[in-house]
C-alpha positions as YAML, in Angstrom:
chain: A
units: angstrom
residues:
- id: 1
  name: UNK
  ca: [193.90, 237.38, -59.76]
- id: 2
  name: UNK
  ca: [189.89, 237.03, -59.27]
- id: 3
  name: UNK
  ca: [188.70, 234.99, -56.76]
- id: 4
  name: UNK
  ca: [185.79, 232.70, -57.43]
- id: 5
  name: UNK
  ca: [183.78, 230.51, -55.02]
- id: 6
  name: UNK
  ca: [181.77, 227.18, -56.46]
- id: 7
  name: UNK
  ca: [179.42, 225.13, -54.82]
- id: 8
  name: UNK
  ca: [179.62, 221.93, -55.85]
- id: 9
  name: UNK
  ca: [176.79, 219.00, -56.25]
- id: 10
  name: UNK
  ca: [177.04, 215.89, -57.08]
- id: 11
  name: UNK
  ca: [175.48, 213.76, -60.22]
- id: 12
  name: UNK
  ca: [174.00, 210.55, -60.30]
- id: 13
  name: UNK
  ca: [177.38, 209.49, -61.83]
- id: 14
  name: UNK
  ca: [179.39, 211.37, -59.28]
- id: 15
  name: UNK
  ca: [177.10, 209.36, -56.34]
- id: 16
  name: UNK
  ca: [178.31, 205.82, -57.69]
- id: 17
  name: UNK
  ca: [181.94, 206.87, -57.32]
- id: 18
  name: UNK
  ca: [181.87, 208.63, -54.38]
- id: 19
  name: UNK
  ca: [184.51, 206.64, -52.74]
- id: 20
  name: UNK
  ca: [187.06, 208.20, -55.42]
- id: 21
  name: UNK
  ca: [186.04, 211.74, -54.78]
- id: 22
  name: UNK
  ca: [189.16, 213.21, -52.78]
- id: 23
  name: UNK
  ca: [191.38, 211.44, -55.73]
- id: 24
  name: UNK
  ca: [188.90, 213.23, -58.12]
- id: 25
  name: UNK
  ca: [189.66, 216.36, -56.31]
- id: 26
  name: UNK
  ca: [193.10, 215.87, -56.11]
- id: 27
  name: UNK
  ca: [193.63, 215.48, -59.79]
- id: 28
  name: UNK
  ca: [191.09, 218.29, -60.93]
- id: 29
  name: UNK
  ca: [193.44, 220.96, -58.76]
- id: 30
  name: UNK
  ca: [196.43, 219.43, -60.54]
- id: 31
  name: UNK
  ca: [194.34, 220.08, -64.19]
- id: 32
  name: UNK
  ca: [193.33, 223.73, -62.71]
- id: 33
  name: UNK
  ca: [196.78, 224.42, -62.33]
- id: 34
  name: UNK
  ca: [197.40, 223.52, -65.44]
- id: 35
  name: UNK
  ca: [194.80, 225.98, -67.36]
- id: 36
  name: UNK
  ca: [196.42, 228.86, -64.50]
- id: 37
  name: UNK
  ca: [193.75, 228.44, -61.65]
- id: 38
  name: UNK
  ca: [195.02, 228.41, -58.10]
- id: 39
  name: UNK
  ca: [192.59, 226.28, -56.15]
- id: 40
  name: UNK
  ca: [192.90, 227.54, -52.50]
- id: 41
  name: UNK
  ca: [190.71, 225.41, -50.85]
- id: 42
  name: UNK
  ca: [188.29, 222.33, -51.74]
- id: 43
  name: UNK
  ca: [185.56, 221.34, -48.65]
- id: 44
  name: UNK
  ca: [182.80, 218.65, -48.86]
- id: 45
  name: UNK
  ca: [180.07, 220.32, -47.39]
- id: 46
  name: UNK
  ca: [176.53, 219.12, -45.43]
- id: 47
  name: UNK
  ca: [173.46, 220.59, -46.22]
- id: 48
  name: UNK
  ca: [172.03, 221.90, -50.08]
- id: 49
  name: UNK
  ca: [175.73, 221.42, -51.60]
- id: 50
  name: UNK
  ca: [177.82, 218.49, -51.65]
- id: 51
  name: UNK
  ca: [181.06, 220.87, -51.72]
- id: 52
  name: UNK
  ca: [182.70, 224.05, -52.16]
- id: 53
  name: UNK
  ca: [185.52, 225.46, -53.66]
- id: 54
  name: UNK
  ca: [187.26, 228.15, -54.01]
- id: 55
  name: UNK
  ca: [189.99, 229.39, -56.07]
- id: 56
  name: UNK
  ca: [191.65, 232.31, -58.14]
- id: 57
  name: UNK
  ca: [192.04, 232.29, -61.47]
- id: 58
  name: UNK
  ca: [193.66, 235.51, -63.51]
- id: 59
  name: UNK
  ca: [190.16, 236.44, -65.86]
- id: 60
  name: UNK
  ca: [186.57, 235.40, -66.23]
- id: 61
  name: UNK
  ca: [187.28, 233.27, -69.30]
- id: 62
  name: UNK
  ca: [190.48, 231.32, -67.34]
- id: 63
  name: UNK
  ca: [187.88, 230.28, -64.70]
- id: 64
  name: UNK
  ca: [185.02, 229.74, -67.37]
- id: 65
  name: UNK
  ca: [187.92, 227.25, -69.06]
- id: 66
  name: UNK
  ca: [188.16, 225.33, -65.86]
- id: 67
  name: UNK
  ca: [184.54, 225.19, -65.22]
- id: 68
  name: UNK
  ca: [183.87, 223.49, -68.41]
- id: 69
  name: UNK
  ca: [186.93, 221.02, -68.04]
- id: 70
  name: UNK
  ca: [185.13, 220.33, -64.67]
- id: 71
  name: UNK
  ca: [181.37, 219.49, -66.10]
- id: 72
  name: UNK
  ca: [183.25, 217.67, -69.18]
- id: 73
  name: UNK
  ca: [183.96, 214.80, -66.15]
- id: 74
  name: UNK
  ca: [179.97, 214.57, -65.55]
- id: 75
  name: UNK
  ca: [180.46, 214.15, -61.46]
- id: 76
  name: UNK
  ca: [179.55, 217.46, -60.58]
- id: 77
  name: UNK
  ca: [177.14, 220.47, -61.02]
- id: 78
  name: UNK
  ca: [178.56, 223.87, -60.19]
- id: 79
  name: UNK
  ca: [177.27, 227.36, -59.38]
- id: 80
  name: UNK
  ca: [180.10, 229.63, -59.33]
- id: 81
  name: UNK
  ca: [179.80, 233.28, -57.74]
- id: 82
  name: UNK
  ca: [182.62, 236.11, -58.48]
- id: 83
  name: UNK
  ca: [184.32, 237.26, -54.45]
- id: 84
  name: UNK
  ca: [186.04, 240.65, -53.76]
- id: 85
  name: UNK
  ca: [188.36, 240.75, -50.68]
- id: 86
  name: UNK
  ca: [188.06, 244.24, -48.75]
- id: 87
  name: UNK
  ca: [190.47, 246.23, -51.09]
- id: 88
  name: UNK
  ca: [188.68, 245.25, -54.51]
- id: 89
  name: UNK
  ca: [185.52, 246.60, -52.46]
- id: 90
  name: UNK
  ca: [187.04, 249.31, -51.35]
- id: 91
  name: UNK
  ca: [187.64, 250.38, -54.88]
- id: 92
  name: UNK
  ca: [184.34, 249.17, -56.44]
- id: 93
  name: UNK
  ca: [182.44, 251.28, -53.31]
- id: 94
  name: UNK
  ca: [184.67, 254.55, -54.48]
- id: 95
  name: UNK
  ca: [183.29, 254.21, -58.10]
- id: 96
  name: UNK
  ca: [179.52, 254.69, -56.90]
- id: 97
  name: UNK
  ca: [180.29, 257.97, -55.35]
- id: 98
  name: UNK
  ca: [179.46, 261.58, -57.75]
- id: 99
  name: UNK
  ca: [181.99, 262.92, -59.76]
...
């Protein structure tokens, strides 16, 4: 599985409901789930983003799925990076070195 982290802000539309946005989250994770995306943590953040998130998912296009499903909802904007743990480092650093 890939791990992906998304910052999260919020739309005009996603400002007037922000008292539902913990139920919101709740029942996006159970959707993400759903499409085979683990979400391992969710965090409203201060400062430039309104939230972060962070999940695996088992491909590119599995998270791209999500994404979209997200957006389709119109409370959020996302900017999504792709996140290697040590080992998946490890092995990307040990392609860079001469044959």
């Amino acid at each position: 599985m890939a791990t992906f982290i998304t910052t999260i802000k919020f739309t005009q539309q996603g400002f007037k409901g922000f008292g539902e946005t913990t139920h919101r989250a709740a029942a996006f994770k159970t959707a993400a789930k759903k499409l085979g995306v683990k979400v391992t943590g969710m965090y409203w953040t201060l400062g430039d983003h309104d939230g972060v998130m962070i999940y695996d998912a088992p491909d590119d296009e599995t998270a791209t799925a999500m994404l979209l499903h997200l957006g389709s909802l119109g409370n959020v904007h996302t900017s999504t990076v792709r996140a290697f743990n040590s080992a998946e480092m490890d092995g990307i650093l040990k392609r860079t070195q001469p044959a």
